[in-house]
Structure formats: structure tokens, C-alpha cells
N, C-alpha and C positions, 0 to 999 in steps of 0.2 A: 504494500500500500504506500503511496505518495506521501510523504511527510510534509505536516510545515514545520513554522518556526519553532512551533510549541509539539510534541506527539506525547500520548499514554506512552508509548511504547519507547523513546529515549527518556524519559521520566521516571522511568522504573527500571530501565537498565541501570541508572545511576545508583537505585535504592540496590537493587540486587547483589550488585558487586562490592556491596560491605563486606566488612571481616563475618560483623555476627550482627542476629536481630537485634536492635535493642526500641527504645522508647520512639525514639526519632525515627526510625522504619515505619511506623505506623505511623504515624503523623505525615509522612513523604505521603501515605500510601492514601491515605486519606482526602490528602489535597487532592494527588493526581488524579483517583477518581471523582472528584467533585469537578475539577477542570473537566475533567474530559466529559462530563455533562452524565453521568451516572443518577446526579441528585442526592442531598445528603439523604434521605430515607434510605435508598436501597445500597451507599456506599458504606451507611453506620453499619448494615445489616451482613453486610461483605466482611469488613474488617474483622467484626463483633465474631463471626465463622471461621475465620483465618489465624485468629487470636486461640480461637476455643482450639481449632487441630495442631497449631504449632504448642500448645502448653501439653495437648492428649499426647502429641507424639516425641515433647521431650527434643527437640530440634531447635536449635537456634543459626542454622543453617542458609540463607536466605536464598540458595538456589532453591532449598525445598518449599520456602514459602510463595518463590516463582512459581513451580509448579503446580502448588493448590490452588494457586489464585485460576491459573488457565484453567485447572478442573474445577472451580468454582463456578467459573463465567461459563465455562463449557455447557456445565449443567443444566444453568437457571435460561441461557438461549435454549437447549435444546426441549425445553418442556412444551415447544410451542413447536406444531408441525408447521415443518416450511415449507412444505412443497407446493408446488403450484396445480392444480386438480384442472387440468383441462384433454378430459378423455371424450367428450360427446365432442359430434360433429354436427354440426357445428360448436365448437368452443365459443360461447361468449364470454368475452371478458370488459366488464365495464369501467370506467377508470376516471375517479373524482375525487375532485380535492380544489382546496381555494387557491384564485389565482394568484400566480406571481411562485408555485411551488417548484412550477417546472414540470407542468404536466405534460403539456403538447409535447414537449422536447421528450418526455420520457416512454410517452406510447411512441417518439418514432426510433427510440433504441428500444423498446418491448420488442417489437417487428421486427429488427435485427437480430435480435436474441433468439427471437425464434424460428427468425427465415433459417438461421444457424444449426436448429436442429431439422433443416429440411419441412420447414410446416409450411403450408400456403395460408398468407395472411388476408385481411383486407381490412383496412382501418375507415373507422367511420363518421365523421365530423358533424357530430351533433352540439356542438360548442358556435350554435349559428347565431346566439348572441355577440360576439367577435369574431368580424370577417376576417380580422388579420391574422385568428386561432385556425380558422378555415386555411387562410393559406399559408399558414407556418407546420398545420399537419401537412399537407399538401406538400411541399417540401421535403418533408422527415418520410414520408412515403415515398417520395423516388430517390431520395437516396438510402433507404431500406432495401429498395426492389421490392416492394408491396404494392397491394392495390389500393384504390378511394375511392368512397360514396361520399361524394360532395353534395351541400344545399342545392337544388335544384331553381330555387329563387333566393333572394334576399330576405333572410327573416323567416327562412322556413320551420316547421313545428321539426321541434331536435326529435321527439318521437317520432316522428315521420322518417328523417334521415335515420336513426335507427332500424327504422322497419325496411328501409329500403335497403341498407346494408347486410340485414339478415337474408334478404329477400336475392340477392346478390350473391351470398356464398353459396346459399343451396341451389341457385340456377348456376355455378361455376364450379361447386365439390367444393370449395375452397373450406381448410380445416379449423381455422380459428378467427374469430372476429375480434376486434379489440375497436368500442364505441368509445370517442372524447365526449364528455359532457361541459356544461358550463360550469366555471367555478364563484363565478356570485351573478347573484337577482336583485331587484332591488331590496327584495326583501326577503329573510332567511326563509319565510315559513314556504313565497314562491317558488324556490329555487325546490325548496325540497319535494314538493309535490312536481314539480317538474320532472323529478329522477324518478319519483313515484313512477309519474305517467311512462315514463322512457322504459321501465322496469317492466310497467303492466304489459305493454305494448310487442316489448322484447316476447315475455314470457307464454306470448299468446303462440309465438312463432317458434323458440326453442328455449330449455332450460338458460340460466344465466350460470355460468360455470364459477366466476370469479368476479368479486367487487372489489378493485382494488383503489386503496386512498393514497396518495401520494402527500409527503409529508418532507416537509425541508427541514435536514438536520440543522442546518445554523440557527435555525430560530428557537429551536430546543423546547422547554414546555408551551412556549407562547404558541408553537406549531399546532401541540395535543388540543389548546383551548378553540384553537382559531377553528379546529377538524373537527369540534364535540355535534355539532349537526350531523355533519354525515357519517359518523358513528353511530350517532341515537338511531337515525332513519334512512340509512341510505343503504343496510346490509352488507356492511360491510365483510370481506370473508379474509382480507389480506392487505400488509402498508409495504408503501415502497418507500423506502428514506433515500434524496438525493441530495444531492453537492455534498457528501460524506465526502472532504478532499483529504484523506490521510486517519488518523485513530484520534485527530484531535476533538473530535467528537462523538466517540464509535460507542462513549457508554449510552446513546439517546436513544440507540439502538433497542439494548437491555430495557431503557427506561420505559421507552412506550410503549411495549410488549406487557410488562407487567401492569401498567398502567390502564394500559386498553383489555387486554387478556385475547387481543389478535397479532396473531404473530407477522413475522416481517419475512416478506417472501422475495423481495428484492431491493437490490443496493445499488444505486448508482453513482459513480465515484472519481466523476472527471466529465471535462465537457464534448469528449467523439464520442461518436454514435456508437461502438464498442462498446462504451463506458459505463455498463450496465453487466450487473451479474445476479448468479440465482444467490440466497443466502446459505453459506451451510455453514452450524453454529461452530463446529471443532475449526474450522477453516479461522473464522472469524476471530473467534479468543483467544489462535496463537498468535493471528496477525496485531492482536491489539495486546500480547502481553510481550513477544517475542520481540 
């Protein structure tokens, strides 16, 4: 992973390489997970763990409290299945979150990701409250090599381009669909009966495989508060945290998993269209202790 100025991960190389545990071990260890955006709740809860096994096993070792720490982190990621469920064909997959997340950008690296494993895509621009959302997918779709169902007029019902979209893969076989939605209305309760509608609409034509939220790791809880609508009502099944540039923020990861109690099924980690990966948690908590 990309470093910056600051990382979890040179942070704790520093702590590591002590002679022995002592008081100020904890105290490094505590900062660096509160930096890296962990949150004091689940970092007290970490330590307070780390504490209990280093006294149970009599080790003042700090290679070995490296170690517990990645099989700590290892753990409490892996309680949350991450895999992404898209076995009907058509796969729908819906994809909401407020603007400014990096949404558009991220359904046109989802399409990469899974032209990658050979899937036939088609993205579908129901975000026709912003024409420049229309032609910024429109964009990330030909440099994906996927397909687009575009608004057919200005202002068209995004339920509509949804249904046209569905209507599209099963007249072409195409395997997975991935609809943009709008990320604000003027008013929350619009917006959400909107997704409603786009949902009802979908559902009529095939199951909805996956509802995923897109969530920007810089902005850390302020992200979880700004997403609580489309949590409460939008069904959500799966988040994607992007601009994660490096471990300097990789604990928001853990956080809003726990937080939400839905797990994080992809990480996007840089600004090419590559720059999108699946999550897998032992993967994740060497990158962010090692």
C-alpha cells in the first residue's frame, strides 16, 4: 500500500523495534491507532486485548505483540463476510452514496474489476439529476470497455433508466449490471423514496444482488453520519471505502464495519481505474501492521 507522510504501519515499526514492552509501547500504540482513525472506543478495546494476552503469555517481546495485534485486526475484519454475492444473471448491483464520495469514479473501476474476471458488464446512469454524473459514467464506461444505458431525454425518471438497463442485459446475456443513483435531492426523505422507487422497479425485472454504499475514508465518522439515510433505507448489503491512499486511515475500515454491522467489500486506493480491489481481511491487517 502507498504511504504518506504519516502511515499505521511506519508508526509501529518504530514501536516494534524496542528492546522490550514497556508503558510507552502502549501509549505509541494507542495514539497510532486513534491516528489512523480506528476511534478511541474500538482502539481502548484493542489495547485493553493486547494488554490482557501479552501479561496471559508472560512476553515482553514486542515482535510478539506485532503479531497479536495483526491476529487481533485479522479477526475482528474477518467477522464480516466480504465477498461480493453476485451469482444471478443478471447480477444487479446498485451503488449509493452522497455526492462528492467518488461514486461515479468508483462504479467505473467496479466495471474494471470485473471486466477482469471476464464478466460482461453494462452500467446504468440513473444519477439523471446530474448530467455531468451522466457523462462522467459515460466516460469510466469506455475506458472500462463496458457498456451504457444512458437518459434517453433530459430529466428522465432514474427508475426508468434503471428498467431500461435491466431490460438491456437480458436482451444482450450481459452478466452483471451495476445502476448509478443520485447522491442528494432536495430533500432526504425525496431522495430516499427515489431509491425506493428505482428498487421497486428493478425488483419487478430481476432480484437486486448487491446494494453497495460508497463511503470516503478521509472524512472518517463524518462519512458514517452523512450515509445514516441510506443505511436506514436504502438496503444496504455492502460499503466500499475510497481515497484509502496508504494505512493512514485503514483503521475506518474496522470502524464502520463495526459501526454499521455491514461489512466492507471493496477498497479503492488510488486515482486509475485499476485502483480498486476486493477486500480480504488477513490481506488487509498485514498491510496495515507490517
Amino acid at each position: 500500500m502507498a504511504e504518506r507522510s504519516w502511515s499505521l504501519g511506519r508508526a509501529l515499526r518504530g514501536l516494534f523495534v524496542k528492546p522490550t514492552i514497556d508503558e510507552t509501547t502502549w501509549e505509541d500504540l494507542e495514539t497510532a491507532l486513534i491516528t489512523a482513525d480506528f476511534g478511541p472506543d474500538i482502539t481502548e478495546r484493542i489495547v485493553d486485548e493486547l494488554r490482557a494476552k501479552v501479561e496471559r503469555y508472560g512476553t515482553t517481546d514486542p515482535a510478539d505483540l506485532q503479531r497479536m495485534l495483526k491476529e487481533t485486526l485479522e479477526e475482528r475484519f474477518a467477522k464480516f463476510d466480504t465477498t461480493l454475492k453476485l451469482t444471478e444473471r443478471p447480477a444487479v448491483v446498485l451503488v449509493v452514496g452522497v455526492n462528492g464520495v467518488g461514486k461515479t469514479t468508483t462504479i467505473g473501476k467496479f466495471a474494471k474489476f470485473l471486466r477482469g474476471y471476464q464478466r460482461s458488464v453494462v452500467v446504468g446512469a440513473a444519477d439523471t439529476f446530474r448530467a455531468a454524473a451522466v457523462e462522467q459514467l459515460a466516460t469510466w464506461a469506455q475506458r472500462s470497455g463496458v457498456a451504457i444505458v444512458r437518459p434517453e431525454r433530459e430529466g428522465q425518471d432514474p427508475a426508468s433508466v434503471a428498467f431500461q438497463t435491466i431490460d438491456y442485459a437480458k436482451q444482450h446475456g450481459t452478466e452483471i449490471v451495476v445502476v448509478d443513483t443520485a447522491g442528494r435531492l432536495h430533500t432526504k426523505g425525496g431522495l430516499m423514496d427515489e431509491l425506493t422507487k428505482i428498487r421497486r422497479v428493478i425488483e419487478k425485472q430481476a432480484p437486486i444482488s448487491e446494494v453497495l454504499l460508497v463511503l470516503d475514508a478521509t472524512t472518517g465518522q463524518n462519512g458514517v453520519m452523512q450515509a445514516e439515510a441510506f443505511l436506514e433505507h436504502a438496503g444496504v448489503t455492502g460499503l466500499v471505502i475510497t481515497k484509502l491512499d496508504g494505512s493512514a486511515k485503514g483503521g475506518f475500515v474496522l470502524a464502520v464495519q463495526e459501526r454499521t454491522g455491514i461489512p466492507v467489500k471493496l477498497l479503492g486506493q488510488g486515482e486509475g481505474i485499476d485502483d480498486l480491489t476486493g477486500f480480504t481481511p488477513h490481506v488487509f491487517a498485514a498491510s496495515l501492521v507490517e
